[in-house]
BADREN-22538 format. One record per residue (C-alpha): residue number from 1; x, y, z. Coordinates in nm, 3 decimals, decimal comma, always signed. Example, Ala and Ser with C-alpha at 12.3 -4.5 7.8 and 13.67 -1.06 7.14 Angstrom:
BEGIN
{pt 1; {+1,230; -0,450; +0,780}}
{pt 2; {+1,367; -0,106; +0,714}}
***
This chain:
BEGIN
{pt 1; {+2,984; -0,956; -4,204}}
{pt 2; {+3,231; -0,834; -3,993}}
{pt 3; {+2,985; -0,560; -3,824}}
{pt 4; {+2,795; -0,871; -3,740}}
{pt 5; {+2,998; -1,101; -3,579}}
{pt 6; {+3,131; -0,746; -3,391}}
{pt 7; {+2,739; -0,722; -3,282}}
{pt 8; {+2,690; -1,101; -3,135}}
{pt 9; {+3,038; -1,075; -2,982}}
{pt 10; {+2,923; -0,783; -2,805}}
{pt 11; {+2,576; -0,913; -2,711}}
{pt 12; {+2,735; -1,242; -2,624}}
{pt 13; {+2,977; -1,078; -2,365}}
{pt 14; {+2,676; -0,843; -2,223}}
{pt 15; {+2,458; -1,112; -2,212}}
{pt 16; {+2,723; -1,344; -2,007}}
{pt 17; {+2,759; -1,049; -1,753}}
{pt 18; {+2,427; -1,011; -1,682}}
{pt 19; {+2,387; -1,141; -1,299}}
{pt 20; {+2,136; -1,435; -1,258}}
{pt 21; {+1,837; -1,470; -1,042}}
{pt 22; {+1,859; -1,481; -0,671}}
{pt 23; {+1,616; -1,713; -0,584}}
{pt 24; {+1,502; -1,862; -0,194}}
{pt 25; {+1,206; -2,053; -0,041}}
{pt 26; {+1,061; -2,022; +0,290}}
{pt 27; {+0,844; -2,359; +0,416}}
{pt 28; {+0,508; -2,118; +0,457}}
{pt 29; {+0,411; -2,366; +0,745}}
{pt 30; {+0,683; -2,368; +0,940}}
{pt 31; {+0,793; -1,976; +0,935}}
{pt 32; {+0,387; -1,925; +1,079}}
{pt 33; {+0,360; -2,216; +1,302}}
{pt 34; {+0,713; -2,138; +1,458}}
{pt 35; {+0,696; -1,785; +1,441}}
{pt 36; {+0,684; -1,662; +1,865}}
{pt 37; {+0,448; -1,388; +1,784}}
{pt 38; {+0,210; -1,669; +1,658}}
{pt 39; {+0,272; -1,885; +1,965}}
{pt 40; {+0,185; -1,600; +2,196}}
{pt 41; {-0,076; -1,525; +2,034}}
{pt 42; {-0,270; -1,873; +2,024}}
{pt 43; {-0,172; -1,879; +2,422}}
{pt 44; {-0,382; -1,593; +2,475}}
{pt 45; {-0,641; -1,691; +2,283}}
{pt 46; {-0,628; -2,019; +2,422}}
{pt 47; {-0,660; -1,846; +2,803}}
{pt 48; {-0,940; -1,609; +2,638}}
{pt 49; {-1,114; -1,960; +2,560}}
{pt 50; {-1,061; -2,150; +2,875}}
{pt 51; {-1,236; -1,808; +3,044}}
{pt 52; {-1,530; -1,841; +2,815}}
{pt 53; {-1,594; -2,171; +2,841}}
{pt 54; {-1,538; -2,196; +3,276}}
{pt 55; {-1,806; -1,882; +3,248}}
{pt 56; {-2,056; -2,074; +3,029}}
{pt 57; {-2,019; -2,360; +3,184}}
{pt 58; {-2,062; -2,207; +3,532}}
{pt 59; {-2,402; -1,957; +3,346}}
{pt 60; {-2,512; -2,320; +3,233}}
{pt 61; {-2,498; -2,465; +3,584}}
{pt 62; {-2,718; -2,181; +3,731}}
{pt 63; {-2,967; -2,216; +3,466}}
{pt 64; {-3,002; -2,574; +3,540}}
{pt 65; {-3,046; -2,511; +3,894}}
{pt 66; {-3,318; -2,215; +3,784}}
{pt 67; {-3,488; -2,484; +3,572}}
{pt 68; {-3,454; -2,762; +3,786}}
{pt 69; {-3,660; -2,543; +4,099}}
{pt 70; {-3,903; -2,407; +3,760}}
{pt 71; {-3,990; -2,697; +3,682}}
{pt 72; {-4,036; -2,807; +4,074}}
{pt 73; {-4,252; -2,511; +4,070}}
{pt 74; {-4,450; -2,617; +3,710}}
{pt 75; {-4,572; -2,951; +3,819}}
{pt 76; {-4,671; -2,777; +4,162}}
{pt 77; {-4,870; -2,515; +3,947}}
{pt 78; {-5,013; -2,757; +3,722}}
{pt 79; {-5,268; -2,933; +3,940}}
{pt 80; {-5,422; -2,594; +4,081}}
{pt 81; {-5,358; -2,339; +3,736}}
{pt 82; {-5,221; -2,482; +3,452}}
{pt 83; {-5,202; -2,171; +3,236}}
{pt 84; {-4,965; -2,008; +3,508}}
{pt 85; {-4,742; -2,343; +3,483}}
{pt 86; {-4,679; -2,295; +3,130}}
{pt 87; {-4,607; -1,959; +3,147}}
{pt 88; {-4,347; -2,041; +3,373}}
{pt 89; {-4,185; -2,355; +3,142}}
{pt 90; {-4,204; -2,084; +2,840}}
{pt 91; {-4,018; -1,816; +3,063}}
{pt 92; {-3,766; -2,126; +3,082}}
{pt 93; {-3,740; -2,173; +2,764}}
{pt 94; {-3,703; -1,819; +2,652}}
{pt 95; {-3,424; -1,731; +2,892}}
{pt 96; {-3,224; -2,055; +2,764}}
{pt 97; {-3,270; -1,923; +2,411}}
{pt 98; {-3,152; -1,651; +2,501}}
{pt 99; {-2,888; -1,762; +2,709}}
{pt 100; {-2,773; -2,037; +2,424}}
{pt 101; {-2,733; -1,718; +2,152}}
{pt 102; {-2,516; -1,481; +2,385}}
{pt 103; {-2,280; -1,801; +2,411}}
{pt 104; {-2,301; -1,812; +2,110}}
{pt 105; {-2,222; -1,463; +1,990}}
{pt 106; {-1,918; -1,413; +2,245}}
{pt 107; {-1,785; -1,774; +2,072}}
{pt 108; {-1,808; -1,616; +1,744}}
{pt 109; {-1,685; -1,280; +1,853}}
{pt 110; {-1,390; -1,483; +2,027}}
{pt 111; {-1,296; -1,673; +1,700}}
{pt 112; {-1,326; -1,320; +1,406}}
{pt 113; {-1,066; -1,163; +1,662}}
{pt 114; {-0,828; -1,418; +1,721}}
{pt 115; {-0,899; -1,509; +1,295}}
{pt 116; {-0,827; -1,070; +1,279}}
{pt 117; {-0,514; -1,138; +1,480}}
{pt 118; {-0,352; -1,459; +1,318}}
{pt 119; {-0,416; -1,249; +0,948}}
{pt 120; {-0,262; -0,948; +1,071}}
{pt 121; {+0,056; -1,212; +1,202}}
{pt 122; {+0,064; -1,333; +0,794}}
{pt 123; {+0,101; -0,984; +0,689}}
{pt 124; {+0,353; -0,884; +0,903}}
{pt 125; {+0,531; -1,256; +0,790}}
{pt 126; {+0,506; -1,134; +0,451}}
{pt 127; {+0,604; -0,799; +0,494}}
{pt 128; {+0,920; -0,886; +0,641}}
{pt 129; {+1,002; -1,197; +0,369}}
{pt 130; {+0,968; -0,958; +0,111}}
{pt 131; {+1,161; -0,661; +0,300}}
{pt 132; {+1,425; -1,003; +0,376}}
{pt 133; {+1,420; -1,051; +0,024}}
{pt 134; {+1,494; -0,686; -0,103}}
{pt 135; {+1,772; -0,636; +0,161}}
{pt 136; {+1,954; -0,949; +0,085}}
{pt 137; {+1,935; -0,936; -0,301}}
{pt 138; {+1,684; -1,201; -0,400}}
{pt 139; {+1,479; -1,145; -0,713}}
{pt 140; {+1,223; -1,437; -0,613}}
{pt 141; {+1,203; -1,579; -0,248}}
{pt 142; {+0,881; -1,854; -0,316}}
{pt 143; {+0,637; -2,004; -0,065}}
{pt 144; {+0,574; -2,363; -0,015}}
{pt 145; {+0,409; -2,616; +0,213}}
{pt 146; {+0,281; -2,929; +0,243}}
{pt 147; {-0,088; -2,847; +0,166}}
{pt 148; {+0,055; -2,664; -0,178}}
{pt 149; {+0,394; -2,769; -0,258}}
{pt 150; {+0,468; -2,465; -0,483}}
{pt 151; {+0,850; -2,627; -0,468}}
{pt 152; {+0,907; -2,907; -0,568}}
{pt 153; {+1,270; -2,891; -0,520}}
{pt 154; {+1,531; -2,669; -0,358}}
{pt 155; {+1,867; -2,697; -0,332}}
{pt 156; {+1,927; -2,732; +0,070}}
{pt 157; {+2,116; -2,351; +0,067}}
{pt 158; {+1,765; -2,207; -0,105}}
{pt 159; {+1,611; -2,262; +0,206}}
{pt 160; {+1,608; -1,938; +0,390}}
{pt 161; {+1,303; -2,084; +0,611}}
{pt 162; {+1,531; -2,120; +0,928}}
{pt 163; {+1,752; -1,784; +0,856}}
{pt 164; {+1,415; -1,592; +0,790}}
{pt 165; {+1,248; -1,751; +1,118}}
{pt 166; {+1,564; -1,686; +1,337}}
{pt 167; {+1,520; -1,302; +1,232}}
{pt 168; {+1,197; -1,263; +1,211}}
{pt 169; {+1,181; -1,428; +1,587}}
{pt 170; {+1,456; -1,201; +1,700}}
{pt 171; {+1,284; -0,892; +1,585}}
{pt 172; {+0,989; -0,992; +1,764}}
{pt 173; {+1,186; -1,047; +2,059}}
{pt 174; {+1,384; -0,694; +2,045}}
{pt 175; {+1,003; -0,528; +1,928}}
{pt 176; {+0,835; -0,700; +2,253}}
***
């Protein structure tokens, strides 16, 4: 009997000294919305659109003018050889077909690399939580936000959103 109360004292004492969870949340939302790299990055891409859209928008003017005169030209046909008029008008129509799908290629193409971009800003966010995480001692450092509230609750010093952000900004800063 003696053995075993010798045992539990022993487990009792190893078990007290065992050191508890380190644990931290980041607000997922606010470390990528507030993150600089992120901001710069939407600013470019923002500039990238504005370009896009003054060159469509100055393509779609000439075409207009184009099929404002082929169209001139179409009703002048039509009373001496109709066929020629509407191969013009289907020349017209063609070429804004065509037009309409380059836009709207580049405006895809514009959106998968700014999508390829923002993704590649998570993984470097991640990267450096969990690296954060390792280098400070934390066992668990958990994700929330207000589309997925993963936390319900943390303590106000569990919040390592604003330490995390200030660092992670910083290294961008020194990196750029």
């Amino acid at each position: 009997m003696k053995k075993f109360l010798y045992v539990a004292l022993a487990f009792l004492v190893f078990a007290s000294c065992e050191k508890p969870n380190k644990i931290g949340f980041v607000d997922n939302g606010t470390l990528i919305n507030d993150y600089q790299e992120k901001k710069d990055l939407e600013t470019k891409f923002e500039a990238k659109q504005e370009a896009f859209r003054k060159r469509a928008d100055s393509i779609g003017e000439a075409f207009q003018a184009e099929a404002q005169k082929g169209q001139a030209e179409a009703q002048r046909l039509a009373r001496s050889n109709r066929k020629k008029a509407e191969e013009l008008m289907l020349g017209l129509q063609q070429k804004q077909q065509i037009l309409q799908q380059q836009m709207q290629a580049e405006q895809q193409q514009l959106t998968q690399d700014f999508q390829a971009e923002i993704d590649s800003v998570i993984v470097n966010v991640k990267d450096f939580v969990k690296e954060y995480g390792k280098t400070n001692g934390y066992n668990y450092i958990l994700g929330t936000s207000d589309a997925a509230a993963t936390v319900m609750y943390g303590a106000e010093q569990s919040d390592l959103t604003k330490v995390i952000l200030d660092s992670l900004n910083a290294k961008y800063e020194k990196d750029n």
